[in-house]
C-alpha positions in Angstrom: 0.0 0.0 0.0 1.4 3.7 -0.8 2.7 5.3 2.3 0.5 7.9 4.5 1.4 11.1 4.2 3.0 12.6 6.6 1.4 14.9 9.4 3.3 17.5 7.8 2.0 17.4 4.8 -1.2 16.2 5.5 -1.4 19.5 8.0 -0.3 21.7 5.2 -2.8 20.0 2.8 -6.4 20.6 5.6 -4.4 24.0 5.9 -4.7 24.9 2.3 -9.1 23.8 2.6 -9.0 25.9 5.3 -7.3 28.7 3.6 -9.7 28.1 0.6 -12.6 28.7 2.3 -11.5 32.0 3.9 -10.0 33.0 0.9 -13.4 32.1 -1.2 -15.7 33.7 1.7 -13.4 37.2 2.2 -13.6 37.5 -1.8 -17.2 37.8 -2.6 -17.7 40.0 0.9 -15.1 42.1 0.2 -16.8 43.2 -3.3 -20.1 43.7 -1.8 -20.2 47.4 -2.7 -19.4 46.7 -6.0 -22.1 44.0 -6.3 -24.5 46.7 -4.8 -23.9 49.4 -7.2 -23.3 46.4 -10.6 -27.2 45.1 -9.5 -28.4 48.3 -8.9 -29.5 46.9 -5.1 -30.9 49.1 -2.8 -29.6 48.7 1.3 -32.7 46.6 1.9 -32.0 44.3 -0.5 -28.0 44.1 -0.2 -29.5 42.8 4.0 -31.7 40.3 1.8 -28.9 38.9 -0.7 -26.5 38.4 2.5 -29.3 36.1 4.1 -29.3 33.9 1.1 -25.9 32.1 1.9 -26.8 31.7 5.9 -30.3 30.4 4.2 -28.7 27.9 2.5 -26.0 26.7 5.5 -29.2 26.8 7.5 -31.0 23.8 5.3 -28.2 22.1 4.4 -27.9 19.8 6.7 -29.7 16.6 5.9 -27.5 16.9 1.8 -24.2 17.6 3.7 -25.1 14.3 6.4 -25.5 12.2 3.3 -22.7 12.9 1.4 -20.2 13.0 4.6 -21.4 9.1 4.3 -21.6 8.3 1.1 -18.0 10.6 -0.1 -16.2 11.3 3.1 -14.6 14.5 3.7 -11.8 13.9 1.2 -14.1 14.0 -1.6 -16.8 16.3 -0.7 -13.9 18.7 0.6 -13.0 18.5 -3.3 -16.2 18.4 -4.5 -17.1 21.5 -2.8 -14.1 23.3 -3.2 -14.3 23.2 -7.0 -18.2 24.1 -6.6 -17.4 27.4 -4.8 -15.1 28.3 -7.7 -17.6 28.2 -10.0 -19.9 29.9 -7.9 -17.8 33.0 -7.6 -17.4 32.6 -11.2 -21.4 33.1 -11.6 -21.7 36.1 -9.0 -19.1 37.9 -11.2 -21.6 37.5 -14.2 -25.2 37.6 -12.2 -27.3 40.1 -14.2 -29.9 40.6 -11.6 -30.8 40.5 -7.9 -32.7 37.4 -8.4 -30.1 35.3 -9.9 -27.3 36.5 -7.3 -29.7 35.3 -4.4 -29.7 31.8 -6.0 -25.9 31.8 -6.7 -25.2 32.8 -2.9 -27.9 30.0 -1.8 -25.9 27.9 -3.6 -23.3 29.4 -2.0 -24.2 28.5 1.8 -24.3 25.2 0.6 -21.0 24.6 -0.6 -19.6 26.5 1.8 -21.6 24.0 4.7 -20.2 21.0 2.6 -16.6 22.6 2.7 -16.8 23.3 6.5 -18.1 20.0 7.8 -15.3 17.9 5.5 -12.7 20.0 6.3 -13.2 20.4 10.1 -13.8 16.4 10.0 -10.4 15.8 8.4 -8.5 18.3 10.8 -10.2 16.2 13.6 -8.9 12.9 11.4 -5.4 14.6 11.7 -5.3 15.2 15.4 -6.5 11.5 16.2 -4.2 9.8 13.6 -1.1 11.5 14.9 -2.3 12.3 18.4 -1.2 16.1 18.5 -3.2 19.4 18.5 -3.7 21.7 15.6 -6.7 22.4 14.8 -6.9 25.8 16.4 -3.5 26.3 14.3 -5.9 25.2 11.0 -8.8 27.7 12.0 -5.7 30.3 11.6 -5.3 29.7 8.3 -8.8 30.3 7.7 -8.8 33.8 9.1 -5.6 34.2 7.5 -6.7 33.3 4.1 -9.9 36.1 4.7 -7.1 38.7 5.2 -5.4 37.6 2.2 -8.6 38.3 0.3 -9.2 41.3 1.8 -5.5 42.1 0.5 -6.3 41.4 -3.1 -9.6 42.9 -3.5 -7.6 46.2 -2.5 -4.8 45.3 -5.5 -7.3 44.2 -7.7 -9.4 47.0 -7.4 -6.8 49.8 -8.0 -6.2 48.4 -11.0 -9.2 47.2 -12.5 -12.2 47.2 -11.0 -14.1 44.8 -12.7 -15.8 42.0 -10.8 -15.3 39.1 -13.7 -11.3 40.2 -13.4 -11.0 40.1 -9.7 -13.2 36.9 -9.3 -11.2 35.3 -11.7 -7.7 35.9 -10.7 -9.4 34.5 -6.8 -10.3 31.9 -8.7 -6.9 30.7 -10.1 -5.7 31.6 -6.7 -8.2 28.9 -5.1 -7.7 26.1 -7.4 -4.2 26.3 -6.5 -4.9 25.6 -3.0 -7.3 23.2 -3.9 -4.3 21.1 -5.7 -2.2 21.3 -2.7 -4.8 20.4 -0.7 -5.7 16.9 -2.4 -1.6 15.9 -2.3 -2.0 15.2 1.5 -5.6 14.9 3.2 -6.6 11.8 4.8 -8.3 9.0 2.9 -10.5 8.2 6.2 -12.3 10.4 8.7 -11.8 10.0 12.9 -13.8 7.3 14.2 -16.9 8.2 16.3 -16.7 8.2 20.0 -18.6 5.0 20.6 -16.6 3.4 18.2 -13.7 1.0 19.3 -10.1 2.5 19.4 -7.8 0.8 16.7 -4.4 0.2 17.3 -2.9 1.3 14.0 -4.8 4.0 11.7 -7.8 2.9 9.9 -6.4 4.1 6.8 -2.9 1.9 7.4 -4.8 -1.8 7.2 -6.9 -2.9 4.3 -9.7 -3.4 6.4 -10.4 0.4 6.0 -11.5 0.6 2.8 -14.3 -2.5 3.6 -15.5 -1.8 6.7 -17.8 -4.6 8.3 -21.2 -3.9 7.2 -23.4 -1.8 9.9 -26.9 -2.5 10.6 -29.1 -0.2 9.2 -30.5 2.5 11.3 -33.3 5.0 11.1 -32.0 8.9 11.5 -32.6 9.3 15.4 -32.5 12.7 17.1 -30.0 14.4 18.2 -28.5 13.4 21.7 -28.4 16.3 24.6 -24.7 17.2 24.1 -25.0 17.1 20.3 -28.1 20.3 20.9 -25.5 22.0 23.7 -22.7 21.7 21.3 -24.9 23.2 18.8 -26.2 26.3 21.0 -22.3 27.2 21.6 -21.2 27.1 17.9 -24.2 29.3 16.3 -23.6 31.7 19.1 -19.8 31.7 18.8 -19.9 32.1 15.0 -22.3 34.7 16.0 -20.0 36.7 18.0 -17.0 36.2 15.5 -19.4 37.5 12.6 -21.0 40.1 14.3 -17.7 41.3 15.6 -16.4 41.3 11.5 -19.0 43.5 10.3 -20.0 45.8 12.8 -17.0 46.5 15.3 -15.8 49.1 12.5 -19.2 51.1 12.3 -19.6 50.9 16.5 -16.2 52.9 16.3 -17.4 55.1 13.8 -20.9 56.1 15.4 -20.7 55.2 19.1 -17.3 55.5 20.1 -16.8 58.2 17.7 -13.5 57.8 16.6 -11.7 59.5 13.9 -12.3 58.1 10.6 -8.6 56.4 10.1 -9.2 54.4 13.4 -12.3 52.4 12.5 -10.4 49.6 10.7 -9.0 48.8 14.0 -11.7 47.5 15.4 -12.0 44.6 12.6 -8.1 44.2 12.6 -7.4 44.3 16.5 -10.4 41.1 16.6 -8.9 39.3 13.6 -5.3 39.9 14.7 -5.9 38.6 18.5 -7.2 35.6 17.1 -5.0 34.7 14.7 -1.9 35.1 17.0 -4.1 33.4 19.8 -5.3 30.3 17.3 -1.1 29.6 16.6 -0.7 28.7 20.6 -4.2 27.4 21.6 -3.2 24.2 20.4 -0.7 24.1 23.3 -3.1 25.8 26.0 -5.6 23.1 25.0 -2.7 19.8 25.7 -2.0 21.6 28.9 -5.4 22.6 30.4 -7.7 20.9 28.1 -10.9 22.2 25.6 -13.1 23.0 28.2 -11.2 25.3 30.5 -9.5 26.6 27.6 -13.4 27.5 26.6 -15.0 28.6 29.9 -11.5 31.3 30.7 -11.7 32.4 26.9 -15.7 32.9 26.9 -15.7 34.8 30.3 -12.3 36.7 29.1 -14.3 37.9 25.9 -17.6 38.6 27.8 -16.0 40.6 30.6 -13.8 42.8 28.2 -16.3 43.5 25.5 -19.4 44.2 28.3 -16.3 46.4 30.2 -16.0 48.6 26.8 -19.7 48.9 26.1 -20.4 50.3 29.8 -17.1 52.6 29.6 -17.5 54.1 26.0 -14.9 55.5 23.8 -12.7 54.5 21.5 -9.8 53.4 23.9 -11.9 51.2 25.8 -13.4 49.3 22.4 -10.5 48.5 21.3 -9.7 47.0 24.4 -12.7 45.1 24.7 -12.1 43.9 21.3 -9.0 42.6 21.8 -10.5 40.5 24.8 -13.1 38.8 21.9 -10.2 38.1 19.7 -7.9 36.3 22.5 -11.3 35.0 24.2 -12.8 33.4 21.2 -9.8 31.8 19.3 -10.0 28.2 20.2 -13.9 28.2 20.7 -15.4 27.0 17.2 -11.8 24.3 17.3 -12.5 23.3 20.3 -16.5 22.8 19.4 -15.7 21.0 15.9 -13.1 18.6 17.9 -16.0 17.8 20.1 -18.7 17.0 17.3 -16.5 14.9 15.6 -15.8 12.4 18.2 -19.6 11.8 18.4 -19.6 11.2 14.1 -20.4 12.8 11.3 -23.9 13.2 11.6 -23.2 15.4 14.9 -20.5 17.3 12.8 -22.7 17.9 10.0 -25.4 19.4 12.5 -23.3 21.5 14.8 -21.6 23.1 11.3 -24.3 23.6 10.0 -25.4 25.7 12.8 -22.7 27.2 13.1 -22.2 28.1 9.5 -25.7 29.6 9.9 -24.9 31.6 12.8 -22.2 33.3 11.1 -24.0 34.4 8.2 -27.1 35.0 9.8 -25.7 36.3 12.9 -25.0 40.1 11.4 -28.2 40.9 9.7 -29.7 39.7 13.2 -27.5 42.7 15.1 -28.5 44.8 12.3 -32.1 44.9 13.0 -31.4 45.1 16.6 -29.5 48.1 16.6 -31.8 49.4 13.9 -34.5 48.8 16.7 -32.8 51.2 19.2 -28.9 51.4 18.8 -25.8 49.7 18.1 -24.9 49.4 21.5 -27.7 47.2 21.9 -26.4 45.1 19.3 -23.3 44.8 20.7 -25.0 43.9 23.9 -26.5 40.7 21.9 -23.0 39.9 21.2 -22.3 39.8 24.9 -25.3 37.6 25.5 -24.2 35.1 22.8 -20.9 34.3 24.6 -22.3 33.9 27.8 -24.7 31.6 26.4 -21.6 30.2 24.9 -20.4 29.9 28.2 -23.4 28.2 30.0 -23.8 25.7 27.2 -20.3 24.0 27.5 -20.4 23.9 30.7 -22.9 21.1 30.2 -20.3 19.2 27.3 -17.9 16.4 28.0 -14.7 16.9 26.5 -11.5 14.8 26.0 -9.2 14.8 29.5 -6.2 17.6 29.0 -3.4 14.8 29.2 -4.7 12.9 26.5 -3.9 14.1 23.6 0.2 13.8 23.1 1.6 17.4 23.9 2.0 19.2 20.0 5.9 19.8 20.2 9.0 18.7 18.3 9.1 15.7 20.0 5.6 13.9 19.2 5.9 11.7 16.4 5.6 12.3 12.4 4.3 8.8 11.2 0.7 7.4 12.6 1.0 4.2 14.9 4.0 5.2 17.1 3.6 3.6 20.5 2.4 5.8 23.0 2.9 5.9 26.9 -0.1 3.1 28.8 -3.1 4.9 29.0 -3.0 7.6 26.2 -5.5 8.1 23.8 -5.7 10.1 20.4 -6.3 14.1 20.3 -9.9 14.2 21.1 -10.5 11.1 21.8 -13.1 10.3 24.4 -11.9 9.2 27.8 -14.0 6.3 29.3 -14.1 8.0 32.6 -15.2 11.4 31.4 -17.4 10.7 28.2 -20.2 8.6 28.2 -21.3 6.8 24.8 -23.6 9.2 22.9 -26.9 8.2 22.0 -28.9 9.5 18.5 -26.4 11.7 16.6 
């Protein structure tokens, strides 16, 4: 049999989906005014066409289940990937409000497909080779947004022209979408009731038959499957919410001067960027939960502290405190929903997916409804909902999952110390078996 990739390259390889997504999402966003003034959209219905993607994420769920099964994530990563292409090749060309409302639909969709089968092969990653990194993967995904953001800006100086910007992304994509396919895993992590292997399932030859299941009907979801759920729509929430309107709560409430109000979008995004490269460590050392509960009360505190105190100073501050608080979060939540399968992954990112896109508009009508402050003040309430809903999760014990440094090993199957278990993997005395999903 060919030789596993390494978890080098198989890293680099979730790395470059993970990029592709954030480099897909940032590029369509980032051209929104042009896509206003090119369909001739009033504000109303630039709201409407930005509900069509989380629309789509929303009632996904049951098509992204069935192909999870039926492709596994290598495939419907690529799938999907190539889909989104195309996509943005269609919004370039959309004539009419109509048509770019399907196209994003379409576009939720995808993008749901994308984030379940990449999440479920960074979670593949950390059981094969029992290290941490998929806080280090969600990096890449804001990073690739950034690197959108960055080209949009080139692109525009020079030519302005949607079908030229969407097509140089596009190049730009399929690229990573080559690198990507030279190292992801053939097979997905196991489920958490299912029996630990010794070696990796993709090392034998039993992987690729797997003894045949009983059939069994769709069942509901189990209790920590709906609590895993609450915790990633309101943390994509608070990561979207804090994308799109941190910049205008600087401008209008905090008043600050007009060169400042990017700040508030780059001091969340940088935070968590640089906070996502080391929670993989903080997570082998104190494990995902407490790593959770500090970083939800962290970013609850700061950002409540800056909406009481006012000013620009303050915000920023607060700001900050989201971007450090929230970084491992969503990891931490996807690492959990993959232990219980891939129907409980599909679910919980699907939620979450929805919670991102639909999250905004939501804050939008709010602080339409009185004032942005009040919408920021949802955003507070999300993470402490956040907070109380993960409280009631089981995750893996801290000192399972081998500590991510030089020293843990580069193949799968190397022996391990008496008692250690994959990244993520379920401990016997914390997690019970989950029932349903």
């Amino acid at each position: 049999m060919p030789r596993p990739p390494s978890f080098r390259r198989s890293q680099v390889a979730i790395a470059a989906l993970f990029c592709f997504l954030g480099f897909q999402y940032g590029t369509w966003v980032s051209r929104m005014p042009a896509l206003k003034t090119h369909l001739g959209l009033s504000t109303a219905e630039v709201g409407l066409l930005l509900l069509a993607p989380g629309i789509g994420a929303t009632v996904s769920f049951p098509l992204v289940a069935r192909l999870m099964k039926q492709l596994g994530s290598r495939r419907l990563s690529t799938v999907s990937a190539f889909a989104l292409v195309l996509i943005l090749a269609a919004l370039s060309v959309a004539p009419n409000f109509a048509v770019a409302a399907v196209v994003l639909f379409l576009d939720g969709i995808a993008i749901a497909c994308l984030n379940v089968a990449m999440n479920a092969q960074g979670a593949a990653l950390e059981a094969r080779y029992e290290r941490n990194t998929m806080a280090k993967l969600h990096a890449v995904f804001s990073g690739g947004t950034f690197a959108s953001a960055l080209l949009a800006s080139a692109v525009t100086a020079i030519d302005g022209r949607l079908p030229v910007h969407f097509a140089i992304a596009g190049v730009l994509l399929l690229g990573l979408l080559l690198v990507s396919w030279t190292g992801t895993l053939p097979a997905d992590a196991p489920a958490a009731d299912a029996p630990a292997a010794d070696t990796p399932a993709a090392d034998t030859p039993a992987a690729s038959t797997p003894a045949p299941k009983k059939a069994r009907r769709w069942a509901l979801p189990s209790l920590m499957v709906l609590w895993l759920c609450v915790a990633m729509v309101f943390g994509e929430l608070t990561e979207g919410a804090m994308n799109d309107w941190s910049a205008l709560y600087l401008r209008d409430v905090a008043h600050a001067a007009t060169e400042l109000t990017p700040l508030g979008i780059a001091t969340v995004s940088a935070m968590m960027v640089l906070a996502r490269l080391f929670a993989d460590g903080w997570r082998a050392r104190w494990g995902d939960k407490r790593v959770v509960l500090v970083g939800t009360v962290l970013a609850a505190v700061g950002l409540g502290g800056a909406l009481l105190l006012g000013g620009w100073v303050p915000a920023l501050i607060g700001f900050a405190c989201v971007g450090l608080g929230m970084a491992a979060v969503t990891p931490c939540i996807y690492v959990a929903a993959a232990r219980l399968g891939p129907d409980a992954l599909a679910l919980v990112a699907a939620t979450g997916t929805a919670g991102l896109l639909v999250g905004p508009p939501v804050i939008g009508f709010v602080a339409g409804a009185s004032s942005l402050v009040w919408g920021m003040t949802v955003v507070v309430a999300a993470i402490v909902l956040i907070f109380l809903s993960i409280t009631q999760v089981s995750f893996a014990a801290p000192d399972s999952p081998a500590a991510p440094s030089h020293d843990a090993p580069d193949e799968p199957g190397a022996p391990t110390a008496p008692g250690d278990s994959p990244a993520g993997a379920p401990t016997a005395q914390e997690t019970p078996a989950p029932t349903g999903i």
